[in-house]
NUFILUM-118511 format. One record per residue (C-alpha): residue number from 1; x, y, z. Coordinates in nm, 3 decimals. Example, Ala and Ser with C-alpha at 12.3 -4.5 7.8 and 13.67 -1.06 7.14 Angstrom:
2
1, 1.230, -0.450, 0.780 .
2, 1.367, -0.106, 0.714 .
END
This chain:
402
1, 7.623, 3.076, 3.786 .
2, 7.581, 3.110, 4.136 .
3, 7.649, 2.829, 4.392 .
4, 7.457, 2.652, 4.573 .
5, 7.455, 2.641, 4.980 .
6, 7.490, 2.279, 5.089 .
7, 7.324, 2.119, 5.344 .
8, 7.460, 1.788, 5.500 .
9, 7.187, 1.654, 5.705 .
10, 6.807, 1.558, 5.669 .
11, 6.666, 1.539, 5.986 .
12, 6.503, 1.870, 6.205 .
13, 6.803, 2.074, 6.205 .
14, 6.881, 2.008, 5.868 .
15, 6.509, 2.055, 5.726 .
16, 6.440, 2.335, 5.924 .
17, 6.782, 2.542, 5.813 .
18, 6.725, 2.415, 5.405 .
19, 6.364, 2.583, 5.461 .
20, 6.475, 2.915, 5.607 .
21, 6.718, 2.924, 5.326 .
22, 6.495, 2.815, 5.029 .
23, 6.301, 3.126, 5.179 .
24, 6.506, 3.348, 5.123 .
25, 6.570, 3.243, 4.779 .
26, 6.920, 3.120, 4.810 .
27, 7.010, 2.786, 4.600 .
28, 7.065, 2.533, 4.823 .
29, 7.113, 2.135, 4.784 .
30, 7.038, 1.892, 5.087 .
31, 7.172, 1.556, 5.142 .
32, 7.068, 1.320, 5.318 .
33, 6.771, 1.062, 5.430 .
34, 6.454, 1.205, 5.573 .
35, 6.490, 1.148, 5.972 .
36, 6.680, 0.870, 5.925 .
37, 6.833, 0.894, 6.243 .
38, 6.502, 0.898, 6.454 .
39, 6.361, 0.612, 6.191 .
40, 6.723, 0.358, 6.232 .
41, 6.883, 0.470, 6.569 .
42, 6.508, 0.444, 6.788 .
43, 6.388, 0.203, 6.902 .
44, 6.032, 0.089, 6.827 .
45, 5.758, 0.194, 7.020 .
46, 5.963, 0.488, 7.185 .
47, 5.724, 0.780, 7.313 .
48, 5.900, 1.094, 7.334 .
49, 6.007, 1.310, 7.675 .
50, 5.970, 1.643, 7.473 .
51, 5.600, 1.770, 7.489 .
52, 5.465, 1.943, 7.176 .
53, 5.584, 2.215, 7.259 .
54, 5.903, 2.096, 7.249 .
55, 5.889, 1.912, 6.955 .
56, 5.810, 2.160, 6.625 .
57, 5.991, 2.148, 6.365 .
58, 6.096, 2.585, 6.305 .
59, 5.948, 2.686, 5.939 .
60, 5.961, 3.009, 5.787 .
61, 5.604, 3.003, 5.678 .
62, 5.240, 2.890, 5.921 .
63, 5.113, 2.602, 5.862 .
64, 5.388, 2.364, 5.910 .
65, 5.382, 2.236, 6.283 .
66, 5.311, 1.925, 6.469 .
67, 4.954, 2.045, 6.533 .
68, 4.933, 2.112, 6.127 .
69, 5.054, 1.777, 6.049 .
70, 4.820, 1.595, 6.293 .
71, 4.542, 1.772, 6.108 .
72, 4.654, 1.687, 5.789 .
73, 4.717, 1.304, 5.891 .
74, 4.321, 1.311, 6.045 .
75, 4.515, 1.204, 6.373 .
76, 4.408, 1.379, 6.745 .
77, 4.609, 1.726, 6.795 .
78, 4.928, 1.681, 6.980 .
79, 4.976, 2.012, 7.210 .
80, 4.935, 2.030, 7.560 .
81, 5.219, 1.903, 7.767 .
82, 5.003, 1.615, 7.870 .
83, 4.996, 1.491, 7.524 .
84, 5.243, 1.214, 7.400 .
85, 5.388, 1.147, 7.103 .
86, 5.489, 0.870, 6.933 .
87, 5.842, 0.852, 6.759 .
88, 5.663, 0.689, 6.464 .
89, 5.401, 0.998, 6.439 .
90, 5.717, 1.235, 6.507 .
91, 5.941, 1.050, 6.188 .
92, 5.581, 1.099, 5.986 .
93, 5.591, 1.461, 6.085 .
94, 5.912, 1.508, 5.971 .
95, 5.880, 1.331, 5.660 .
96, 5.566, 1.531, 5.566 .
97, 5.750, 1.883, 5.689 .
98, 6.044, 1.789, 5.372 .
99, 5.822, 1.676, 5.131 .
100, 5.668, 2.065, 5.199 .
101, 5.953, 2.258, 5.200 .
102, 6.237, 2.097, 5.102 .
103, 6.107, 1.852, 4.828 .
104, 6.426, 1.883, 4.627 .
105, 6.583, 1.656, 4.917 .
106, 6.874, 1.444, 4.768 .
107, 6.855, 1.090, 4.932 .
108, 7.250, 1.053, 4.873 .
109, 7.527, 1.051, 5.094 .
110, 7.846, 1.360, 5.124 .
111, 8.182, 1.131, 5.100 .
112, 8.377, 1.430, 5.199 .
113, 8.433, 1.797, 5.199 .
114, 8.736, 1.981, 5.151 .
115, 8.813, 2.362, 5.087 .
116, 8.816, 2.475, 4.737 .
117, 9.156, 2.482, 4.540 .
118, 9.129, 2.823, 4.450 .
119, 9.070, 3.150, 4.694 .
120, 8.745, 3.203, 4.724 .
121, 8.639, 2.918, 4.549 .
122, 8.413, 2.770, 4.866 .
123, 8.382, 2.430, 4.922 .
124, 8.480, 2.110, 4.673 .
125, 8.187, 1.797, 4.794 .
126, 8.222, 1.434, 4.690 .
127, 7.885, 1.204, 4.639 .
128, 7.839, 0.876, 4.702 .
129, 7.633, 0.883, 4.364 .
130, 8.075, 0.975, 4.201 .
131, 7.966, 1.344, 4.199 .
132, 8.188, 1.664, 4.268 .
133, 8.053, 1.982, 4.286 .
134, 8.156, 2.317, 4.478 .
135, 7.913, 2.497, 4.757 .
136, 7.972, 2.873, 4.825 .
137, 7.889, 2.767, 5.185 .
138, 7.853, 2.436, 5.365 .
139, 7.593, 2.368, 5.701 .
140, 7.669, 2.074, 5.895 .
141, 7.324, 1.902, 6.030 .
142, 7.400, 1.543, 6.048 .
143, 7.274, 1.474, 6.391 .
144, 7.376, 1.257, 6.601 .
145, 7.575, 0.991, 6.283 .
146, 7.866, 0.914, 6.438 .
147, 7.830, 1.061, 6.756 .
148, 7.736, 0.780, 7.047 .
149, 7.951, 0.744, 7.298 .
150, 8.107, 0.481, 7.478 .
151, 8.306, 0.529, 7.803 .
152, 8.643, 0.380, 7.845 .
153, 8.556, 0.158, 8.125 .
154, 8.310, -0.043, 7.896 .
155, 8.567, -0.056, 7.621 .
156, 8.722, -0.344, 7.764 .
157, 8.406, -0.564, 7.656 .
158, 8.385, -0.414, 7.319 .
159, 8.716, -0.440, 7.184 .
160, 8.603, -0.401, 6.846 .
161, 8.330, -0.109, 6.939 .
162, 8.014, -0.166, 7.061 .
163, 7.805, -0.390, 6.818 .
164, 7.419, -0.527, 6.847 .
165, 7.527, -0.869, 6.836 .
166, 7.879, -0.841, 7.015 .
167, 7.872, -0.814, 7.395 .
168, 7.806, -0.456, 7.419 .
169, 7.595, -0.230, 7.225 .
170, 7.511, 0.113, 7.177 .
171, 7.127, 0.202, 7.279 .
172, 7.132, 0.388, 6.905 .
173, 7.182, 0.045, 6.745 .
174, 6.877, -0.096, 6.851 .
175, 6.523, -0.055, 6.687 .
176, 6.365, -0.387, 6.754 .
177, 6.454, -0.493, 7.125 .
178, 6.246, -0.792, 7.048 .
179, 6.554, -0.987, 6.995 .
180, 6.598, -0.983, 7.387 .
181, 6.318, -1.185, 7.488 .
182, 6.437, -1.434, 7.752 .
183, 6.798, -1.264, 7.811 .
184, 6.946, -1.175, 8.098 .
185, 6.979, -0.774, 7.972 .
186, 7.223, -0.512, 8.184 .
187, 7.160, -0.063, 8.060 .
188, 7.435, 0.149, 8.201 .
189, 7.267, 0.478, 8.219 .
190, 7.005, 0.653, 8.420 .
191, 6.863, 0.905, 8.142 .
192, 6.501, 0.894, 7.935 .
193, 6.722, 0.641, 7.665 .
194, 6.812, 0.397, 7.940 .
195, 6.531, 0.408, 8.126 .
196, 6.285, 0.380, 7.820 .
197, 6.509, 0.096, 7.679 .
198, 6.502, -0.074, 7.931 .
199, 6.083, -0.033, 7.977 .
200, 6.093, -0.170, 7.616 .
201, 6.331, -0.413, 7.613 .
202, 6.136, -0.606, 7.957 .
203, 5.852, -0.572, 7.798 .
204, 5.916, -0.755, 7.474 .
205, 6.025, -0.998, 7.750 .
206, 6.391, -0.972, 7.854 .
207, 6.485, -0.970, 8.225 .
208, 6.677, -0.622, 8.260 .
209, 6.839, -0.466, 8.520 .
210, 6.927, -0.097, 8.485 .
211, 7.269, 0.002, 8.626 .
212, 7.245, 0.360, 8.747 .
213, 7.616, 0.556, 8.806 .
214, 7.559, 0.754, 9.140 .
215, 7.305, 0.745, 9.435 .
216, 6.998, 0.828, 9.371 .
217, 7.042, 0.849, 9.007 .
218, 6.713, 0.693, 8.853 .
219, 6.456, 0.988, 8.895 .
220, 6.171, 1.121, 8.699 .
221, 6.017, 1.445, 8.639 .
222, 5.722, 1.586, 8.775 .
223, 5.412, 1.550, 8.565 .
224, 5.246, 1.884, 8.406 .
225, 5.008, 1.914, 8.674 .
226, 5.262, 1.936, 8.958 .
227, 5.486, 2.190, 8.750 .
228, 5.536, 2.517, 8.963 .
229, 5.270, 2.813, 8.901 .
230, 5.484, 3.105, 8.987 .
231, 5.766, 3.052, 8.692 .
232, 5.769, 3.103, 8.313 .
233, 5.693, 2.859, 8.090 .
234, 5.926, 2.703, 7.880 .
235, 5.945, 2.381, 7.646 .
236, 6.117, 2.185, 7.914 .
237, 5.939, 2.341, 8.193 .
238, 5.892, 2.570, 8.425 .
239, 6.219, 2.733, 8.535 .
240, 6.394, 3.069, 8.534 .
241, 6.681, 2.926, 8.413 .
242, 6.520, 2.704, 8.121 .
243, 6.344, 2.967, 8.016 .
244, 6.649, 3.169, 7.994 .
245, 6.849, 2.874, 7.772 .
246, 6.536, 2.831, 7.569 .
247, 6.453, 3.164, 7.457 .
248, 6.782, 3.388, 7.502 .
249, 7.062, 3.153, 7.403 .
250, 7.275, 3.427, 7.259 .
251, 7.549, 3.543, 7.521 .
252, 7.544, 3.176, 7.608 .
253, 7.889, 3.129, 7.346 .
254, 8.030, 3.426, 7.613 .
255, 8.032, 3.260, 7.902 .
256, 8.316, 3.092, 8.007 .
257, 8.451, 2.741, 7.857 .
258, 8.432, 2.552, 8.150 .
259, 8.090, 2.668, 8.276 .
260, 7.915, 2.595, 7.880 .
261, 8.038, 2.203, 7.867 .
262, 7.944, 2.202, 8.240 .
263, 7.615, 2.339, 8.162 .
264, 7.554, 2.142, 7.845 .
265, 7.614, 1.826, 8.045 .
266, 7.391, 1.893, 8.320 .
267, 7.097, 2.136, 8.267 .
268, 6.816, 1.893, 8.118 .
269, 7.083, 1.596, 8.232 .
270, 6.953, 1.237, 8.320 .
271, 6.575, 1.194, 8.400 .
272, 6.342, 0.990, 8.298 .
273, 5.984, 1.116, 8.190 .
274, 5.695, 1.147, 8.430 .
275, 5.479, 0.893, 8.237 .
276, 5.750, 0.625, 8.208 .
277, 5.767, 0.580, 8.624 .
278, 5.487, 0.351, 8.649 .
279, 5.614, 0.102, 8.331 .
280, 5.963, 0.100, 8.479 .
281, 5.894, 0.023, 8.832 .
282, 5.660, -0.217, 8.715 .
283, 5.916, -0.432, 8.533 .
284, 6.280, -0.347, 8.600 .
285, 6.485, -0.365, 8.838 .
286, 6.788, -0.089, 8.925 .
287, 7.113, -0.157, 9.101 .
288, 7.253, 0.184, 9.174 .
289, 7.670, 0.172, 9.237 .
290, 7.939, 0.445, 9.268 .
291, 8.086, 0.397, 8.949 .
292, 8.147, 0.088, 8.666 .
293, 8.493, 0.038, 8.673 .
294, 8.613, -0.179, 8.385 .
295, 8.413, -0.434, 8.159 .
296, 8.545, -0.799, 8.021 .
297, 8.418, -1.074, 7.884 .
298, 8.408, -1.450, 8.044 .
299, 8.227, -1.760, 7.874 .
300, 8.097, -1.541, 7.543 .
301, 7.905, -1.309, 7.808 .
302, 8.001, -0.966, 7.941 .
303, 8.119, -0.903, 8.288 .
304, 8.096, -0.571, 8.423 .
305, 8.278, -0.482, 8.761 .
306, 8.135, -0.237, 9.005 .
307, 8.238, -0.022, 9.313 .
308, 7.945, -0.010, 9.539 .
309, 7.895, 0.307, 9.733 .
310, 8.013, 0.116, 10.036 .
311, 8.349, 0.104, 9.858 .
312, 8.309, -0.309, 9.787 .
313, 8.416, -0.411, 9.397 .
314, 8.134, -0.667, 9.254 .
315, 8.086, -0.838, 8.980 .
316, 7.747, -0.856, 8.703 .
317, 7.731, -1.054, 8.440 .
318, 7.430, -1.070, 8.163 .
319, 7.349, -1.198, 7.855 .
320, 7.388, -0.892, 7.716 .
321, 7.507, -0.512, 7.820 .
322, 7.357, -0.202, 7.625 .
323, 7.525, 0.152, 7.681 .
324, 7.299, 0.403, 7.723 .
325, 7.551, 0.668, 7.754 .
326, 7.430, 0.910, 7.511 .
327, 7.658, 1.100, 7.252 .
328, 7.944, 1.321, 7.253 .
329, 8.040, 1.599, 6.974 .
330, 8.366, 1.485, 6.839 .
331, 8.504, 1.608, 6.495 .
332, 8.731, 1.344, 6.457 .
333, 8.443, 1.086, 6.408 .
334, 8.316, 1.347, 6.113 .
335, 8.479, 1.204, 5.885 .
336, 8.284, 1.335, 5.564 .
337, 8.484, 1.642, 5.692 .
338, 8.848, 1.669, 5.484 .
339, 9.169, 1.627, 5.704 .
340, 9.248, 2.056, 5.625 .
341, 8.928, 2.141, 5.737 .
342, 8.892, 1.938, 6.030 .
343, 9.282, 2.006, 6.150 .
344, 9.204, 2.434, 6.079 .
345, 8.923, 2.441, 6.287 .
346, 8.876, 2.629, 6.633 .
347, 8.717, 2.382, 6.884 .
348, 8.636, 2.382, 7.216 .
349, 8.705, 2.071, 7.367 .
350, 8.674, 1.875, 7.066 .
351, 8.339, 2.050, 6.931 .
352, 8.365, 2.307, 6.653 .
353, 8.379, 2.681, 6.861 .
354, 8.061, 2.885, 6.655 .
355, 8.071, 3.252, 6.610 .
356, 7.765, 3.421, 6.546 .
357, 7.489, 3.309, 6.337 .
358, 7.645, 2.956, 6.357 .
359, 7.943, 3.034, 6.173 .
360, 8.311, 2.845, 6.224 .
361, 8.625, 3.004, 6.239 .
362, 8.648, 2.905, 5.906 .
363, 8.466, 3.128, 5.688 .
364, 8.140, 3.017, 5.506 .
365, 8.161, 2.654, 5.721 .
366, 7.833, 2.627, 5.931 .
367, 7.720, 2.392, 6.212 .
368, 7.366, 2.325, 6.379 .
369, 7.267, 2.091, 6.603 .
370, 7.401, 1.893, 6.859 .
371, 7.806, 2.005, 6.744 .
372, 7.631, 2.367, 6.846 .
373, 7.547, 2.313, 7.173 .
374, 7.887, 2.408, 7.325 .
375, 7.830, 2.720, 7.210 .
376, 7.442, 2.821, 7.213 .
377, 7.352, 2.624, 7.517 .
378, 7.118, 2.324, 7.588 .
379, 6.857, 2.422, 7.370 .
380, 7.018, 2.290, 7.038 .
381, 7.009, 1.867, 7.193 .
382, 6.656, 1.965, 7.155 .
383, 6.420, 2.013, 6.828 .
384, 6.298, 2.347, 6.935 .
385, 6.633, 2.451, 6.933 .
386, 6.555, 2.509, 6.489 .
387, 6.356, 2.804, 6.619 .
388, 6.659, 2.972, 6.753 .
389, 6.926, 2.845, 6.494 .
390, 6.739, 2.813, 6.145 .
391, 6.637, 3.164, 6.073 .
392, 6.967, 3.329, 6.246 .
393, 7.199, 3.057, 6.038 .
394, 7.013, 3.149, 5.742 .
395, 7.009, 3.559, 5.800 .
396, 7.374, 3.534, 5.829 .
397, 7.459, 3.332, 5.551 .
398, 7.287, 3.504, 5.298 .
399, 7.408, 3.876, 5.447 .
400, 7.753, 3.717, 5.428 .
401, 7.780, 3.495, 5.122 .
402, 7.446, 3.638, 4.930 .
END
């Protein structure tokens, strides 16, 4: 009997790879909640920055995009870059794109993977449902579970991590910022998430104030009609470069260490969408300093203390502070992922270093996604980024373990 390919993960990356490999006609078994991620960790009423274009979902076979679902739903066509889309439209796209092509989706959780006992036995994979079964080969989609990040200087106010009901949150552990009407509300970020929560959270009636690290730091994007004429498209816009990272990704794992985290942090950094400026200005208010340097907490509320960029330490204090700080690729909080295999691994700064066709150093272990990004550029924090690594992932796994 031949094993099956395991899939951890259920949302675009995950989908998107289980297709390309049901294609082919390898066994596979995925595991995991439909976009569970974009339906738990969003918050309500979120629009998303990436345009249609942006925002497919990579099948092997027509007839399964964003467009196609709209005119299967009887809703208005979302494609032109002036077109918005709603998170709750994009979790019903995603929903409808499994139920498609990967209706075999198994809504349980992986407790852990470790190597198997023998050589050449693949992969051993515990169930929350008390089930053990091996995997010739294992692909790692599960997002961004596990992944948001928290800088030191706000750990201070969150001794026991960052909670919704403790002094300092996470921005992926809030879907109803309803619960903020009539508090005094402090984001620490300046990218889409913080500026969008914030937009959200003021107008379900909380008084917010958006804490921006660096001057000038609270910007938005041009709209589509303003993009330059003379440079290729892209799904992010039009740029040399992003076309580049969005369409030739592969000598990006080549390029020097330093210069792919670098790049991975900045290109596409922190900036808010062109249709959000008007909502923000309208209702919150930004206090832009050099840096946050330490958190506490005085009375029950949180107390953040701030260099200006004159150099003078203050002090804000709020109701509540949420972290908008995004997510960082970190192994250690994988913890589905056995002590052997997690210890054996090549990384690269704490994310998993991929070979080609997404492969680890350790042979038949797989990773898309976010954890990829070190290695293939930008484009995988991005959906469109399953048009690049589904059908390569899947070529190589079945050449190497078909």
């Amino acid at each position: 009997m031949i094993q099956p390919v395991a899939v951890i993960g259920a949302g675009p990356f995950g989908l998107s790879t289980a297709a390309h490999l049901r294609a082919r006609g390898i066994p596979v078994r995925v595991f995991g909640e439909p976009m569970v991620s974009w339906r738990d960790n969003m918050p309500a009423g979120m629009l998303l920055k990436s345009t249609p274009a942006a925002s497919g979902i990579d099948a092997p076979q027509r007839g399964n995009t964003l467009a196609d679902y709209c005119d299967a739903a009887g809703i208005p066509r979302l494609v032109t870059d002036e077109d918005i889309i709603p998170v709750e439209t994009f979790i019903a796209y995603g929903e409808w794109f499994q139920q498609r092509l990967v209706p075999e989706l198994e809504r349980v959780r992986v407790v852990s993977v470790d190597r198997g006992r023998t050589e050449g036995a693949g992969f051993e994979l515990k169930l929350d449902s008390g089930e053990l079964f091996t995997a010739r080969a294992v692909v790692v989609a599960s997002g961004l579970f596990g992944l948001a990040h928290l800088p030191g200087e706000l750990a201070g106010a969150a001794v026991d991590g960052p909670t919704p009901t403790g002094p300092v949150s996470h921005s992926s552990q809030h879907h109803d910022l309803a619960r903020f009407a009539g508090k005094d509300l402090i984001v620490v970020g300046a990218g889409q998430s913080a500026l969008e929560t914030a937009v959200l959270a003021a107008e379900a009636g909380a008084k917010v104030r958006v804490v921006a690290r660096g001057r000038g730091a609270v910007d938005f994007g041009a709209p589509p009609w303003k993009q330059p004429r003379l440079r290729p498209e892209s799904p992010f816009g039009r740029a040399w470069s992003l076309y580049a990272l969005s369409y030739y990704p592969q000598p990006y794992r080549h390029l020097p260490e330093a210069t792919r985290h670098y790049l991975v942090r900045r290109v596409l950094g922190p900036l808010g969408a062109w249709w959000l400026r008007e909502r923000f200005q309208r209702h919150v208010q930004v206090r832009e300093v050099a840096r946050v340097v330490r958190a506490g907490v005085v009375d029950g509320r949180p107390l953040l203390t701030v260099r200006s960029h004159q150099g003078r330490m203050e002090e804000l204090s709020a109701d509540h502070v949420i972290a908008a700080t995004g997510y960082r690729v970190d192994l250690g909080a994988m913890g589905f992922l056995g002590h052997e295999l997690r210890t054996e691994l090549a990384v690269s700064r704490g994310t998993p270093r991929l070979g080609a066709g997404f492969r680890s150093s350790m042979a038949g272990l797989y990773f898309t996604g976010l954890p990829a990004a070190a290695s293939y550029g930008p484009v995988m924090r991005f959906v469109c980024g399953t048009g690049f690594a589904s059908p390569r992932l899947a070529r190589h796994l079945a050449a190497a373990h078909g």
